[in-house]
FIBA-161523 format. One record per residue (C-alpha): x, y, z. Coordinates in steps of 0.02 Angstrom, whole numbers, plus 50000, padded with zeros to 5 digits. Layout:
<sites>
XYZ...
</sites>
This chain:
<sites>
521604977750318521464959050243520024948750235519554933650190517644938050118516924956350111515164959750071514594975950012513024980850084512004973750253510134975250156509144960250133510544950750047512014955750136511434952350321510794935250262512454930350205513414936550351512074929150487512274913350388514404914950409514214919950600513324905650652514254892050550515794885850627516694882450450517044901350458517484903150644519224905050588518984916650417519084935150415517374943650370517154963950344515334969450310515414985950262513624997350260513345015250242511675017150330511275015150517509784999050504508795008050611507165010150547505755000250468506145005650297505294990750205504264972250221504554956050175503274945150114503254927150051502764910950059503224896150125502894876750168504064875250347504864883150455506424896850375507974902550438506924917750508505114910350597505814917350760505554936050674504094933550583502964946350617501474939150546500694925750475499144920750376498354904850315497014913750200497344926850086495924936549982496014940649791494934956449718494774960849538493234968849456492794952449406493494941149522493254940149725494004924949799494564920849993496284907249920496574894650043498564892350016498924876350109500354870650121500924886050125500644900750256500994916850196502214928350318502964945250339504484951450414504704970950434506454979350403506944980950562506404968750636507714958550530508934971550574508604969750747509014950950731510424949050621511354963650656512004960550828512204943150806513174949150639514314962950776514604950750908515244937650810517044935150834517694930650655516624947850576516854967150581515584978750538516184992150462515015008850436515715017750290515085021250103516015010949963517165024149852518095011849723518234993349701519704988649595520324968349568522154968649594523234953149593523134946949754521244947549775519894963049768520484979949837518864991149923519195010549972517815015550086517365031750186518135020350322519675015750252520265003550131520044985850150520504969450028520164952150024520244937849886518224938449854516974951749872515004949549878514154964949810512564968049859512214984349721512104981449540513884987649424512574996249304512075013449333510715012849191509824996549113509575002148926507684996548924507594993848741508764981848757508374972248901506374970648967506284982649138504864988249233505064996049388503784989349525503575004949640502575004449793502155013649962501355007650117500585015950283500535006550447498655013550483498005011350666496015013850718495165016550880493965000650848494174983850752493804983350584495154970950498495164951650515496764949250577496734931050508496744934350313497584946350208497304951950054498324945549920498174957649776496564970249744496524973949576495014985149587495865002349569495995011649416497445004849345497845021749224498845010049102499945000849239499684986249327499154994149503498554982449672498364983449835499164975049983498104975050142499084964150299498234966150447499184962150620497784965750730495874968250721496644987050721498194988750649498754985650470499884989150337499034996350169500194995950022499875002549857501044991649721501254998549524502124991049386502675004249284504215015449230503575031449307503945034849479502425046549541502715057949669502445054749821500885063849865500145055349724500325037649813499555046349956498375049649858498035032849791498135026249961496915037350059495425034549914495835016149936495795016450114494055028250125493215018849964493665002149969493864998250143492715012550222493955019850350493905038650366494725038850530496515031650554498165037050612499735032650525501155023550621502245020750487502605024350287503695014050187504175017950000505395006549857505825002549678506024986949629506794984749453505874968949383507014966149224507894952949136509494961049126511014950149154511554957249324512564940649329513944944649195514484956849294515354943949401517124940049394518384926349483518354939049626516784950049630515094941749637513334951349653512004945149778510344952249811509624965849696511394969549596511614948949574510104946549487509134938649618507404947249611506024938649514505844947649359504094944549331503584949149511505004957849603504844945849724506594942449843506624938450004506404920649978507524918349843508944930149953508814915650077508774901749934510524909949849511394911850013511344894150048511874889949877513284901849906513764892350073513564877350015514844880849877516114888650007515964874550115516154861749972517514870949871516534872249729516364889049600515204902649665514644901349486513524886349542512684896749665511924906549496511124891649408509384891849491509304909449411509374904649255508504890449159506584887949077506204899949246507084914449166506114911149006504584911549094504974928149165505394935749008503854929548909502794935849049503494952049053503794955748855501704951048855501414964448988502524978148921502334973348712500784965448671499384972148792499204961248925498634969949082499144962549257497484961649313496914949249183498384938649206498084937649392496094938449367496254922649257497454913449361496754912049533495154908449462495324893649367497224888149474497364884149664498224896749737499684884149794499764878449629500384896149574501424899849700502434883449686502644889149506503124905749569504384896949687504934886749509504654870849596503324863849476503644851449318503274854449137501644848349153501174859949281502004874349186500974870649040499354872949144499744887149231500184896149063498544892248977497574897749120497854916049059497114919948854498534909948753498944921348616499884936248679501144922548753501224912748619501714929248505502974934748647503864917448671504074916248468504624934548469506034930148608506564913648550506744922848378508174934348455
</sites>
């Protein structure tokens, strides 16, 4: 069958991109295949991020939070984040939204079938599935053309993190701040914090996050999370709704150059994920409109790539070659950062909306010389 557009994948990046194609009359009369493997219909992950106005998404958002709260052994600080709130949207909850509207559109068919070979031939992209085989002039891949990132060549660290959905019988959380990071774990090398995102004064999700190239198993993290839960927030009695686990890979490899005239990579395999926080979600959203924008104004998909590169990318590597190479520890970073920055000033940074200026003074918030040795080190390449 011929398409006009296939994308590879209906995760994060691959639902947002079709959603974005069903409700835009410029492709009412274009043939769209999304093709996924799994059924999207479970809450297998959360969203978090922040943002000034209202997204794409407000209608789903599951939560919301003016205030977050910051713990480190040294540091205990309530942020206020205005402008920004921060939100979460659950897994399927976005499945719940964007699939259907994704099925019933007229101009896209969902196909459920597992991607066997992808192979360019003249006439466009050719894509053998469990399904069949379908072909269209440009693919958008939503998983990475590299089975293994050689990590002494490129900077990787995997951020690897599980959650439980815990429920009590009487309130105990303040369902109007969350906390942010808590540092105050033993960190046993790695960077290691908590999430703790409370939707009611009974109910919330407790997330363990670690920065490091071993994957534990898993009842280590339950481990981790059940001392956290009775130690730091002095619950012995809970029940456990839900469990989410992931890998992120936080790494500077070039997922980009894997593109061609045809084939481009979104989400995860394009590249998209912050390297020095693994955050997505927001910049998902932020590439898919770039990627519309250049459909709609027949311009090269290449464009859509250029707010991945830049002084941002730099950023990301220095931050990351200090972590993994010269003995910075996460904590500090984060310890030294909210105390002496606004929280909104770090997440606009994070969001790489700020100007040199405020680059410069979010850098030297953090001790000086570990960056300073990894940003000659890299530029020295």
């Amino acid at each position: 069958m011929n398409f006009d557009f296939i994308i590879l994948g209906g995760g994060a990046a691959g639902l947002s991109l079709a959603y974005r194609m069903a409700n835009d009359d410029f492709f009412s009369n274009k043939k769209i295949a999304l093709i996924e493997k799994g059924e999207k219909n479970k809450n297998d992950r959360t969203w978090c991020f922040w943002e000034k106005d209202e997204g794409l998404f407000e209608s789903i958002i599951d939560k919301r939070w003016d205030n977050l709260h910051f713990y480190s052994k040294t540091l205990d600080k309530v942020l206020d984040i205005y402008p920004y709130q921060y939100k979460m949207i659950s897994g399927l909850s976005f499945y719940n939204y964007t699939l259907p509207k994704v099925k019933e559109a007229n101009n896209i068919i969902y196909v459920k079938g597992s991607v066997e070979s992808i192979q360019e031939v003249h006439q466009g992209v050719e894509v053998k599935t469990t399904a069949g085989t379908y072909s269209a002039p440009i693919v958008f891949k939503s998983f990475p053309s590299v089975n293994e990132i050689d990590k002494k060549e490129h900077l990787y660290v995997d951020q690897h993190f599980k959650g439980y959905m815990i429920a009590l019988e009487e309130d105990r959380f303040d369902p109007n701040e969350a906390t942010f990071m808590d540092f105050r774990i033993d960190q046993k090398g790695d960077a290691r914090f908590f999430y703790v995102l409370p939707q009611t004064a009974r109910k919330a999700l407790v997330e363990v996050a670690i920065f490091s190239n071993n994957i534990l198993k898993q009842e280590e993290y339950d481990s981790i999370l059940q001392d956290y839960i009775n130690t730091f927030l002095g619950i012995e009695q809970y029940s456990i709704d839900e469990e989410e686990f992931g890998v992120i890979p936080m790494t500077t490899y070039p997922f980009m150059e894997a593109n061609t005239d045809k084939v481009f990579h979104i989400g995860t395999g394009g590249g998209v994920v912050k390297p020095s926080s693994g955050y997505a979600f927001k910049r998902i959203q932020e590439h898919s409109d770039q990627i519309i924008t250049c459909l709609k104004e027949g311009k090269s998909l290449k464009e859509s790539y250029k707010g991945l590169n830049g002084r941002f990318l730099l950023y990301d590597k220095v931050m990351l070659h200090a972590m993994l190479h010269n003995g910075v520890s996460g904590e500090e970073i984060f310890t030294k950062l909210f105390k002496k920055k606004k929280a909104s000033s770090i997440f606009k940074f994070l969001n790489q909306k700020t100007h040199f200026l405020e680059e410069l003074s979010i850098f030297t918030a953090p001790p000086m010389w570990p960056f300073t040795k990894s940003f000659f080190t890299l530029i020295s390449k």
